[in-house]
Backbone as ProteinMPNN parsed JSONL, in Angstrom:
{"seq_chain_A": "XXXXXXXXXXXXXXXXXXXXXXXXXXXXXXXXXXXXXXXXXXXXXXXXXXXXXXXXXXXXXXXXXXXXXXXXXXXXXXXXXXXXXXXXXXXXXXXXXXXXXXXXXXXXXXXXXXXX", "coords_chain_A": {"N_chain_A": [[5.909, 9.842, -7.42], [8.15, 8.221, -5.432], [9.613, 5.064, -5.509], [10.855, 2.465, -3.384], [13.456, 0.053, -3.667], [13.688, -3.246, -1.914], [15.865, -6.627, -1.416], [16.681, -9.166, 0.448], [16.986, -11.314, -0.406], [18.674, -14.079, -2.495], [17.594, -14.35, -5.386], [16.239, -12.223, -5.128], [16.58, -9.67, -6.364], [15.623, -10.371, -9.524], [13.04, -9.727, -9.048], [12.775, -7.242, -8.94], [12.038, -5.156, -10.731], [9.231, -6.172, -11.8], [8.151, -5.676, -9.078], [8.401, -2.936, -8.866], [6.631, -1.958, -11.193], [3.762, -3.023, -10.065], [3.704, -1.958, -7.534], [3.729, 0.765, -8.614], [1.247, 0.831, -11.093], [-0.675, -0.094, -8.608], [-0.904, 1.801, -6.421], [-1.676, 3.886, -8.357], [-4.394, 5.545, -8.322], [-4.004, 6.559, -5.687], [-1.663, 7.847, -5.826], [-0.757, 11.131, -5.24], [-1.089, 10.698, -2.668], [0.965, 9.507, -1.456], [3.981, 10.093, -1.546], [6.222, 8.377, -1.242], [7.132, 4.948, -0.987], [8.185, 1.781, -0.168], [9.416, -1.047, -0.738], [10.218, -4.237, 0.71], [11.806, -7.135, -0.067], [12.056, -10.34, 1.394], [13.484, -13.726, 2.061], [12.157, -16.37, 4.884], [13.108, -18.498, 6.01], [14.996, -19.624, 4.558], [16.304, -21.936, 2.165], [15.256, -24.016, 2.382], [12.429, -24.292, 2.378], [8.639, -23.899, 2.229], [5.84, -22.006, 3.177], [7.78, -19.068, 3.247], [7.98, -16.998, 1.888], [8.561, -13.447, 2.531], [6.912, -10.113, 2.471], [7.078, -6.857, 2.725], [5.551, -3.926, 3.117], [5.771, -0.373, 2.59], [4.496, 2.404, 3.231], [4.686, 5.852, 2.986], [2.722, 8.429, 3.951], [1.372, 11.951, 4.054], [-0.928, 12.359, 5.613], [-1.951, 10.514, 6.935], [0.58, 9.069, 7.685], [2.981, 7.343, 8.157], [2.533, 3.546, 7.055], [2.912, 0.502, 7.757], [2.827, -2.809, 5.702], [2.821, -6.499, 5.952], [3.15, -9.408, 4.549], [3.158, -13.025, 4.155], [3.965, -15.694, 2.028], [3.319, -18.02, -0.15], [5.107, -17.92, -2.371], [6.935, -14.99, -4.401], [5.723, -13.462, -5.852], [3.035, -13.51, -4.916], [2.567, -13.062, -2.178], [3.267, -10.234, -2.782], [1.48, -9.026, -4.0], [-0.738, -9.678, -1.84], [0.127, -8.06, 0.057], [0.011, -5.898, -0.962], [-2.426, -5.123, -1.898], [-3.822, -5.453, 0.464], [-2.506, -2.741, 2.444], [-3.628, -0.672, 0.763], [-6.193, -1.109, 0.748], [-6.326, -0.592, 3.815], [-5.157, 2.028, 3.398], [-7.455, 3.726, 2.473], [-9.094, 3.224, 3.866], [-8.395, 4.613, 6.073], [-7.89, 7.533, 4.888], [-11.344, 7.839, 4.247], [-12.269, 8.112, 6.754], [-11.195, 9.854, 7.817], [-12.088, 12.258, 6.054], [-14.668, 14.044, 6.837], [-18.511, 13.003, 7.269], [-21.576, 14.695, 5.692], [-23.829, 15.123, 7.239], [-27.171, 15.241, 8.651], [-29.886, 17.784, 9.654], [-28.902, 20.407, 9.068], [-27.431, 19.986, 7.224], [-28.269, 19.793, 4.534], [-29.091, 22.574, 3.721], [-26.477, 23.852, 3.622], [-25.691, 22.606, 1.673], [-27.011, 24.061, -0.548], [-26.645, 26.533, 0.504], [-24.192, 27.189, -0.733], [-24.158, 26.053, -3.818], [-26.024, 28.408, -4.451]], "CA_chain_A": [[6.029, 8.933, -6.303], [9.722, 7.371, -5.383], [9.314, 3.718, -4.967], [12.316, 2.218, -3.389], [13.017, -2.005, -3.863], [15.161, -3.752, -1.159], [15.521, -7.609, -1.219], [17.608, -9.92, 1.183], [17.11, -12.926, -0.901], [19.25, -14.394, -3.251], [17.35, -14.28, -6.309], [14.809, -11.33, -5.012], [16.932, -8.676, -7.287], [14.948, -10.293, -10.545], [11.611, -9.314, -9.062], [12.888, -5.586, -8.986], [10.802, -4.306, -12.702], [7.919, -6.798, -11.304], [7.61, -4.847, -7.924], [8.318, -1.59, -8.978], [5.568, -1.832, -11.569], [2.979, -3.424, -9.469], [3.314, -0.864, -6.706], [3.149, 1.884, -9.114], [-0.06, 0.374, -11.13], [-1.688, -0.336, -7.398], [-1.164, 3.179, -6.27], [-2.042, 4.575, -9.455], [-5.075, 6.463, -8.012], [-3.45, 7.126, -4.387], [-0.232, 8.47, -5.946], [-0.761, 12.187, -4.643], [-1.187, 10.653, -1.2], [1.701, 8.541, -1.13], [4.914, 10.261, -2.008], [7.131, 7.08, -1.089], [6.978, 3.845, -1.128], [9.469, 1.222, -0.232], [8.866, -2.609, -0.951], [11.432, -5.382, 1.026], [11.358, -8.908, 0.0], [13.116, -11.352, 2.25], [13.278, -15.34, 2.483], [12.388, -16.269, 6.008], [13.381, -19.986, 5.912], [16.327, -19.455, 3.584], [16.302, -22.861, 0.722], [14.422, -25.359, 3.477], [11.224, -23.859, 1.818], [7.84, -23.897, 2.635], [5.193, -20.602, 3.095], [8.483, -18.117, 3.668], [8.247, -15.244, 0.971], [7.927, -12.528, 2.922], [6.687, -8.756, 1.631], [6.881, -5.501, 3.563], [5.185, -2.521, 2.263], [5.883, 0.792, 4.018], [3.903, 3.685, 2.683], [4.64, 7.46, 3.891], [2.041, 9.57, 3.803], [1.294, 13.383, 3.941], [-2.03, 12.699, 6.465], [-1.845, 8.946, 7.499], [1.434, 8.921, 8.579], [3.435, 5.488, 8.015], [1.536, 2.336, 6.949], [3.516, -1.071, 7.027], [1.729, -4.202, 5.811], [3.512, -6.99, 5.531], [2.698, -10.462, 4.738], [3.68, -14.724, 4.475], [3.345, -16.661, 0.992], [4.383, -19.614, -1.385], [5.819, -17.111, -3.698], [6.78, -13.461, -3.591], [4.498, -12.23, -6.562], [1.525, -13.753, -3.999], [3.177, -11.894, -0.91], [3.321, -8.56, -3.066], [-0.207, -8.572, -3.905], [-1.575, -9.079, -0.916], [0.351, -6.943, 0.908], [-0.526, -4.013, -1.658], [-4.192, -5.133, -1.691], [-4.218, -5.328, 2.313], [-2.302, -1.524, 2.042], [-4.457, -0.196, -0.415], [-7.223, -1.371, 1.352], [-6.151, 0.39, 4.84], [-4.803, 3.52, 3.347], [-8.177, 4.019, 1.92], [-10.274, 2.811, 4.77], [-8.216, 5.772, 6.682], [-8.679, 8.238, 4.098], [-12.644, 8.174, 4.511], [-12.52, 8.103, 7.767], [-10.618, 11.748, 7.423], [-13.05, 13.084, 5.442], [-16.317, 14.332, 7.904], [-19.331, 12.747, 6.434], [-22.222, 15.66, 6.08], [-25.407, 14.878, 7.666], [-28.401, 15.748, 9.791], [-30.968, 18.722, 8.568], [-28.525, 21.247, 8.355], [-26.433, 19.662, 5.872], [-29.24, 20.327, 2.951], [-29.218, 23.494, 4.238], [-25.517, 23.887, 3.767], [-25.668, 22.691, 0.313], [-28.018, 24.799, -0.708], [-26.145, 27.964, 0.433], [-22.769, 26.557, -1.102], [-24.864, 26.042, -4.73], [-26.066, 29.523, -4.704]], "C_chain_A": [[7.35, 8.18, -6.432], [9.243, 6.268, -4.877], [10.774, 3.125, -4.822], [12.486, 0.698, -2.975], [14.449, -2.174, -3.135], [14.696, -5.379, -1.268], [16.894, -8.017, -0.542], [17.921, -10.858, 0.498], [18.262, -13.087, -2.027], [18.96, -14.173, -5.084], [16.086, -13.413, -6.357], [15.315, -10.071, -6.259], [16.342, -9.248, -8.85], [13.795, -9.656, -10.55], [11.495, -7.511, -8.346], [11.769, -4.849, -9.921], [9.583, -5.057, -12.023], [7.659, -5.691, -10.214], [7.622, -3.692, -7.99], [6.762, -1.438, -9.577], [4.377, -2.093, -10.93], [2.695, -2.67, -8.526], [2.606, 0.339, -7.176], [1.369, 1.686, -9.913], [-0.823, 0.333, -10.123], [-2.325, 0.711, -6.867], [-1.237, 3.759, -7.156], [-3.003, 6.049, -8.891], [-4.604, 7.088, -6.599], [-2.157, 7.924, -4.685], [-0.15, 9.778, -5.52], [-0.911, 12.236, -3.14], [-0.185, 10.195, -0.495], [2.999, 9.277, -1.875], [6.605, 9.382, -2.402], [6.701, 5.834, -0.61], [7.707, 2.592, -1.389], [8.903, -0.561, -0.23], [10.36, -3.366, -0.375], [11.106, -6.626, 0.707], [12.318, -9.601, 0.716], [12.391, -13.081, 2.348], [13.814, -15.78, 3.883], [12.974, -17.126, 6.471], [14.809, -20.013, 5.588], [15.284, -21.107, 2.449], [15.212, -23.952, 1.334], [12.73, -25.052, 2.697], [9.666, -23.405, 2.369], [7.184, -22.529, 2.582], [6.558, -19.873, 4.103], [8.76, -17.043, 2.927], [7.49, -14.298, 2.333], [8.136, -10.829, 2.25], [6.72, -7.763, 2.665], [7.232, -4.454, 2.351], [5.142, -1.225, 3.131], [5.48, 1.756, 2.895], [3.907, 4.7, 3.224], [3.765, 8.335, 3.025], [1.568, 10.96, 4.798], [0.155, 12.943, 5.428], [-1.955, 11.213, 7.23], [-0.625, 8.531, 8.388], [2.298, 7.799, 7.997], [2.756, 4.548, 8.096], [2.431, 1.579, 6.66], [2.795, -2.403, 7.138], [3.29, -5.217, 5.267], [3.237, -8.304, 5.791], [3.148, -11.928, 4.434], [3.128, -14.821, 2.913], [4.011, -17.299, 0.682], [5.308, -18.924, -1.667], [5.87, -15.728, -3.186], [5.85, -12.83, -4.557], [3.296, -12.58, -5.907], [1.84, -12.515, -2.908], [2.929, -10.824, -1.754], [2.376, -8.015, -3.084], [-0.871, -8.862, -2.855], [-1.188, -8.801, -0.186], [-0.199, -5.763, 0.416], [-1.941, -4.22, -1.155], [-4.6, -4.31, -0.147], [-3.625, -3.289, 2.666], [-3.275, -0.766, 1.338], [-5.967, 0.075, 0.445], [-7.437, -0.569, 3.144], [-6.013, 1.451, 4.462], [-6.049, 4.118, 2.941], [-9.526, 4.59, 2.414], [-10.055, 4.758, 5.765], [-7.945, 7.131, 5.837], [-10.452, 8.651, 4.551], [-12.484, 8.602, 5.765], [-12.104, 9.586, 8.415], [-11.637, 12.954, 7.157], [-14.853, 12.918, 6.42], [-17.643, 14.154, 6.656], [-20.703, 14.112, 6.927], [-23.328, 15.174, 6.371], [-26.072, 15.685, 8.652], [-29.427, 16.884, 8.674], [-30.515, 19.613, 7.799], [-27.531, 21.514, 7.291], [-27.169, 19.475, 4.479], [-29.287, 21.869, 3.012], [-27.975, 24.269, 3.481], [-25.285, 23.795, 2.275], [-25.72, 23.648, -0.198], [-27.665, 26.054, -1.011], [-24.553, 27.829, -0.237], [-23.072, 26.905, -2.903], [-24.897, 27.271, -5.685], [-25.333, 30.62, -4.908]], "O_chain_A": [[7.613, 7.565, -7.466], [8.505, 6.304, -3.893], [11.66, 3.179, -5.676], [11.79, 0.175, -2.105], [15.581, -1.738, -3.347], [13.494, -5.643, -1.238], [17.969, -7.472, -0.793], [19.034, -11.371, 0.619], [18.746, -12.027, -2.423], [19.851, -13.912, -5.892], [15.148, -13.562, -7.141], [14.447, -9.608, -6.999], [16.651, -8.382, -9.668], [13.346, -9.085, -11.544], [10.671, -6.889, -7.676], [10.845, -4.102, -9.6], [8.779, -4.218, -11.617], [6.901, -4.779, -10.544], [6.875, -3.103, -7.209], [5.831, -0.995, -8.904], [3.599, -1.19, -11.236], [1.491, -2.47, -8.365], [1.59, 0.881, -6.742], [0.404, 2.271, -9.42], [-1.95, 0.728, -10.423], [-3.536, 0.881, -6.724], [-0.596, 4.772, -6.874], [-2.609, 7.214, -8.956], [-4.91, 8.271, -6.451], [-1.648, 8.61, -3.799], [1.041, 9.852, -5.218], [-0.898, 13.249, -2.44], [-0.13, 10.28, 0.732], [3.023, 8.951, -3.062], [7.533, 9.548, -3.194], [5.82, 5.801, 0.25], [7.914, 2.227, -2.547], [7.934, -0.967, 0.411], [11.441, -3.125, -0.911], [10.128, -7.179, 1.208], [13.5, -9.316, 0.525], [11.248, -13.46, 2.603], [14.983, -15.763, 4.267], [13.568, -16.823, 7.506], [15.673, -20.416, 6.367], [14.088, -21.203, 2.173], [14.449, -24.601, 0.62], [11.991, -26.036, 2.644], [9.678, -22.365, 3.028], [7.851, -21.707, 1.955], [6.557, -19.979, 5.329], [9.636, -16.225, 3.208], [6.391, -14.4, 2.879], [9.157, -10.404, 1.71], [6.17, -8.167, 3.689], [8.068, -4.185, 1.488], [4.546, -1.125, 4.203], [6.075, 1.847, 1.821], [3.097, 4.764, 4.149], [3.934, 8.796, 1.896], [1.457, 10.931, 6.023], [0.66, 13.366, 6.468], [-1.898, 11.294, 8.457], [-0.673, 7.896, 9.442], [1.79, 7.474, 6.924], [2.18, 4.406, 9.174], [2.949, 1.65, 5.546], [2.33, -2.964, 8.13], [4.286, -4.918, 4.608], [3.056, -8.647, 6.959], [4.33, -11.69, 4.683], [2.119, -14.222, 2.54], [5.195, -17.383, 1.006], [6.431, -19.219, -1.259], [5.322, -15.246, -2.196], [5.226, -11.814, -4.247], [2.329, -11.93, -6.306], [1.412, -11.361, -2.899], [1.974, -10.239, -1.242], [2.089, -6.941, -2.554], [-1.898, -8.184, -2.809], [-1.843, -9.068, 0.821], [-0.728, -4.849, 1.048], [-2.481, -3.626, -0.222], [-5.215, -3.307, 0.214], [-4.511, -2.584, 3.149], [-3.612, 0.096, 2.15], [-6.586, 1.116, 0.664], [-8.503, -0.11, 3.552], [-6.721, 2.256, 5.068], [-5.913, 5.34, 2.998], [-10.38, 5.416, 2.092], [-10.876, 5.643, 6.008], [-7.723, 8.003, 6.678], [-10.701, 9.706, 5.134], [-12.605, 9.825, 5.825], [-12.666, 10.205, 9.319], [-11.891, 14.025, 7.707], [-15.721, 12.05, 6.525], [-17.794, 14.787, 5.611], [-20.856, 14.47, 8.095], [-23.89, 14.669, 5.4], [-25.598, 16.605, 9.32], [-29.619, 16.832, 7.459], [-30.884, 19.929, 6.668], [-27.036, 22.498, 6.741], [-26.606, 19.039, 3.475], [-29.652, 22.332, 1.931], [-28.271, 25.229, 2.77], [-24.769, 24.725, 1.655], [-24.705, 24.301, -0.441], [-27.944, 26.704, -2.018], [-23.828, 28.787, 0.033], [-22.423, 27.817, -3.415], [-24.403, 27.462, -6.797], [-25.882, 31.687, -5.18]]}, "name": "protein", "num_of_chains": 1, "seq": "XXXXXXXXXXXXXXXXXXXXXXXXXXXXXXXXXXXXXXXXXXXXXXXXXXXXXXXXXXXXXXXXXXXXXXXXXXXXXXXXXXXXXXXXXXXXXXXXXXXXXXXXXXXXXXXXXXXX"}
């Protein structure tokens, strides 16, 4: 998986090794779904302060397509995690939702002859 780190901010190029790792740990188990993965940090405010970390997570995938989450905090290691979380948490949701759940009678049926 290529993970690729952009920041606008002034002092976002320290939290390069932080965000790389954290993406890769997050997608740990999605990593065959997710071939790239680009993280931006930007300060929306500039120095004036207040809730302006902002995170954008853009995930390309093989069946999903493009997923960007991107979210507001104090801090940017808050913003990172719950953008991944909130990511993580969609790419996952649409995943299942992929996969045809088997039911009714003739899906014991189906087993059955699959088994054998």
């Amino acid at each position: 998986m290529q993970i690729i780190f952009e920041s606008r901010a002034a002092n976002g190029h320290r939290l390069r090794d932080l965000s790389v790792e954290r993406v890769g740990f997050a997608l740990r188990r999605l990593k065959a779904l997710v071939p790239r993965a680009k993280v931006q940090l930007s300060d929306v405010n500039g120095p004036r302060g207040g809730v302006d970390k902002r995170c954008q997570v853009e995930l390309k995938t093989d069946t999903a397509g493009t997923l960007v989450i991107t979210s507001l905090a104090q801090d940017w290691r808050t913003a990172l995690d719950l953008s991944l979380a909130r990511a993580i948490r969609t790419l996952t949701r649409s995943m299942q939702r992929s996969q045809k759940p088997v039911r009714g009678r003739f899906a014991r049926l189906d087993r059955l002859a699959l088994d054998s």
